[in-house]
Phi, psi and omega in degrees: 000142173217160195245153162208165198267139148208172225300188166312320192268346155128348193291168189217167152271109159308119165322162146310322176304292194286346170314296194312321167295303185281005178058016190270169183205161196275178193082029155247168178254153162238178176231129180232126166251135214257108155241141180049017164114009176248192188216147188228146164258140210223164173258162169237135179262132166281112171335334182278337169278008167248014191280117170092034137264030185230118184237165199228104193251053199225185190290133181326176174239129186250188202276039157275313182308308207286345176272319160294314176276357168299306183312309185295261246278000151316324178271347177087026186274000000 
């Protein structure tokens, strides 16, 4: 378990242990969500960190194509 204080102004120290866990360094944001009386601390990712991990290696695709196969697996074809 680990602990940390905090100051006058509500600020706190992430431990090292848990920077680390969340990979976060500093100048990133985190986010805390509050459920059922606990608080989970989360990293924010920038949408820009998912740019080229979905790769496509066959011939573009146009968005008709893509309005169609959405449509087949909506009909269940």
């Amino acid at each position: 378990m680990l602990d940390s204080a905090i100051t006058s102004k509500g600020q706190t120290t992430l431990p090292k242990r848990v920077r680390e866990a969340l990979g976060v360094v500093p100048g990133d944001r985190v986010r805390y969500i509050i459920l059922d009386h606990e608080v989970r601390l989360v990293p924010v990712r920038p949408l820009s960190g998912l740019f080229g991990t979905l790769r496509h290696e066959g011939p573009p695709v146009t968005l008709q194509d893509m309005d169609r196969a959405v449509a087949q697996g909506a009909a269940g074809e």
